[in-house]
N, C-alpha and C positions, 0 to 999 in steps of 0.2 A: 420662632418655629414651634409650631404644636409637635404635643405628643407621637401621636400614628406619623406624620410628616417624620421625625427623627428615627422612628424606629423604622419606617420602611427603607430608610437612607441606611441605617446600620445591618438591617437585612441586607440591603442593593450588596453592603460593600466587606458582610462576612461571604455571601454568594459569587462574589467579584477573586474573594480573596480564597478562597477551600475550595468553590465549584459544589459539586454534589454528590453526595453518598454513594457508597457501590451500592452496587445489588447485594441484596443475601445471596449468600452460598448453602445451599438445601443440607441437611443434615445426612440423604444417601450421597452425595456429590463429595463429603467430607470423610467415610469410611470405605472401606474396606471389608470385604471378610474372604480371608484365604486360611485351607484346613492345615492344621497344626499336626506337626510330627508324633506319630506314635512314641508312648513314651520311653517304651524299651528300643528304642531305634536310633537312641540319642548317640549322637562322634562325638564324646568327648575324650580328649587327650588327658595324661598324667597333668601334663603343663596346667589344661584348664581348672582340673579340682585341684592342684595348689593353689591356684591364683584365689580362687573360692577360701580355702582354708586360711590365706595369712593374709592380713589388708595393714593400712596405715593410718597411724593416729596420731594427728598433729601434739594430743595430749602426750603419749608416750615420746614422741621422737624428741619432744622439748626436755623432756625429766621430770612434768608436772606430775 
């Protein structure tokens, strides 16, 4: 079997085997833009800025 022969067999049977590529998806199709909250308008609770103020550290919670 030649060359081009083996490789259009291995084409037939990656094409056989995957099918074919999507479409692209357009770059406006992919965002968004919706207007963002004024910044003095913000709800946040006591609860929220603690949560902000104390996190966890696998370092610390080991004794490392």
């Amino acid at each position: 079997m030649n060359q081009e022969a083996m490789m259009d067999t291995a084409a037939a049977a990656r094409h056989a085997r995957f099918g074919k590529l999507p479409e692209p998806i357009r770059y406006e199709d992919m965002t968004e833009v919706v207007p963002s909250a004024p910044s003095g308008a913000a709800n946040t609770s006591p609860e929220d800025v603690a949560a902000y103020r104390t996190f966890s550290c696998l370092a610390l919670d080991l004794g490392l």
